[in-house]
Structures are given as C-alpha cells and as structure tokens.
C-alpha positions as CSV (number, residue, x, y, z in Angstrom):
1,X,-3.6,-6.6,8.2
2,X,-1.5,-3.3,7.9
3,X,-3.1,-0.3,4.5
4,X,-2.0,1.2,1.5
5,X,-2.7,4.0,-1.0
6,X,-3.6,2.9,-4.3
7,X,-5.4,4.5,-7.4
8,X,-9.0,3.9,-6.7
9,X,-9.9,2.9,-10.1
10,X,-7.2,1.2,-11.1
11,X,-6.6,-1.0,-8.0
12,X,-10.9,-1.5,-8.2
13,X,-10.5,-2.8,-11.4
14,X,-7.5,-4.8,-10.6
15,X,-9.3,-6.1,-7.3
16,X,-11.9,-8.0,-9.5
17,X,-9.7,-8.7,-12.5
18,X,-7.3,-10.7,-10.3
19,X,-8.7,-10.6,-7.0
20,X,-5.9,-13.0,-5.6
21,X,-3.6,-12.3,-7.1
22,X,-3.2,-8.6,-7.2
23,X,-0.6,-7.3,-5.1
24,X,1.3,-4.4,-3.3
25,X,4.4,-5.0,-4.6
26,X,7.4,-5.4,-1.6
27,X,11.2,-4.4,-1.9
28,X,13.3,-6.0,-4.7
29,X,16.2,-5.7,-5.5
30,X,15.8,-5.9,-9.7
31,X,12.6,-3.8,-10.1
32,X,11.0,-5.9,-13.2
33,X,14.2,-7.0,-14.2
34,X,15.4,-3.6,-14.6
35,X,18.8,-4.2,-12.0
36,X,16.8,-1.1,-10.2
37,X,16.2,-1.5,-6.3
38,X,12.7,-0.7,-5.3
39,X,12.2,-0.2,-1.3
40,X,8.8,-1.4,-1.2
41,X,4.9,0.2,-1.3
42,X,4.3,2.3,1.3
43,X,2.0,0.9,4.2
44,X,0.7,2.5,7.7
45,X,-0.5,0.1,10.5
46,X,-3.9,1.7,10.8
47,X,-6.3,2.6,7.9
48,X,-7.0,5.8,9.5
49,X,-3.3,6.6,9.6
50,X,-3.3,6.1,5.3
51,X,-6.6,8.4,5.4
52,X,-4.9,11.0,7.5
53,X,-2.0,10.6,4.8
54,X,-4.4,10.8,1.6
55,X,-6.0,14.1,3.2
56,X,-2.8,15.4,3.8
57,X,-1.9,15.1,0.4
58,X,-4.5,16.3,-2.0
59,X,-5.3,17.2,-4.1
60,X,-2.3,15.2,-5.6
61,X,-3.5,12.2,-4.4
62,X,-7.6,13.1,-5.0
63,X,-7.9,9.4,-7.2
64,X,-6.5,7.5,-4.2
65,X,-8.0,5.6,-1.8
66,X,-6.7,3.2,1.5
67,X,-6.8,-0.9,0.5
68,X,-6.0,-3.7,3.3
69,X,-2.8,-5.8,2.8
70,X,-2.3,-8.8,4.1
71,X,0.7,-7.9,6.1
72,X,1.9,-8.0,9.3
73,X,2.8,-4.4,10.9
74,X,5.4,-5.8,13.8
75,X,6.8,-9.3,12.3
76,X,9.1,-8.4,9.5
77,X,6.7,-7.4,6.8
78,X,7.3,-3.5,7.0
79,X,10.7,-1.4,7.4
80,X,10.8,2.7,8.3
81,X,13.2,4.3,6.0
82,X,14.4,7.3,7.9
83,X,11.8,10.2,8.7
84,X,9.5,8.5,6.1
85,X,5.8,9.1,7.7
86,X,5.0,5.8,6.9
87,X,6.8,2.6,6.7
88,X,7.9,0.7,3.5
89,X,6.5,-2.7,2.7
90,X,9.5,-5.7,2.6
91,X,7.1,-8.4,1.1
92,X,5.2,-8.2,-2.0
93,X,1.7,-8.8,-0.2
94,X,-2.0,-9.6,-1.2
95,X,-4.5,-6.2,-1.3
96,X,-7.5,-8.1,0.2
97,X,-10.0,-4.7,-0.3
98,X,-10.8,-1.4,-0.4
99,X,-11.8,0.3,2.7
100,X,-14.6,2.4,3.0
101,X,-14.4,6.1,3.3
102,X,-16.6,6.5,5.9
103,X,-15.4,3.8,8.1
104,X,-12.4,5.5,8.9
C-alpha cells in the first residue's frame, strides 16, 4: 500500500459512489483518448510523507487529504521523475480509503 493526495470531497464521495472501482489513475500514453501522455498520479511510500506534502503546500491544497492505493512502492508500480519530491504512479490503481488526519 503506497498514498495519494486527492480532493477530500470529491474522492469521499467517489469512495462510496464506486468504492471499487475508483481509481488513481497511472501513466498512459493517450490521456482519455486525447493522444496526450499523462506520467501518472503522484504517490509517496508513507502516508506521513503525503501529509508532510499537503502541509507544505497550503493553503493551495487546504481541500486535500492523503487516500491509500493499492500499490506497491518497490515492485514496478511507482517511477521518480527527476527531482520530483514524490514519485509518479505507473499503474492505474485502486484508492482503498482515506486516512485519517490524526493518525499520521
């Protein structure tokens, strides 16, 4: 299980909508059809690592909040993209839940 940063209300919403199937979506080379190349979500292997991020970063990213995806951190699932700070996801992967704030 590796994180990600998603709207909070939207991916809450989406978690109970389509609770399988709802998705971080991983690198493709024909973003929706559009012939556009998309590198992937980002993804950090620890949730506190995508907290530090989100706290980093607001209040741009205030309506965020760190999700698990069911990914794998070292066994293909992720790529770093240069000096990124986090790492870019290769699959499109299950968000299994939301994790809670004060947990991390």
């Amino acid at each position: 299980m590796i994180y990600t940063i998603g709207h909070e209300e939207t991916y809450d919403k989406a978690l109970i909508s389509m609770s399988k199937d709802f998705c971080k979506l991983g690198h493709t080379d024909n973003l929706y059809g559009s012939g556009e190349e998309y590198q992937g979500g980002s993804v950090w292997e620890l949730a506190s690592d995508a907290m530090e991020y989100l706290k980093a970063n607001m209040p741009r990213l205030s309506a965020h909040a760190v999700f698990a995806v069911d990914a794998d951190w070292e066994n293909g699932d992720t790529l770093q993209i240069g000096n990124e700070p986090f790492r870019r996801l290769r699959v499109t992967s299950q968000i299994l839940h939301k994790c809670p704030r004060g947990v991390l």
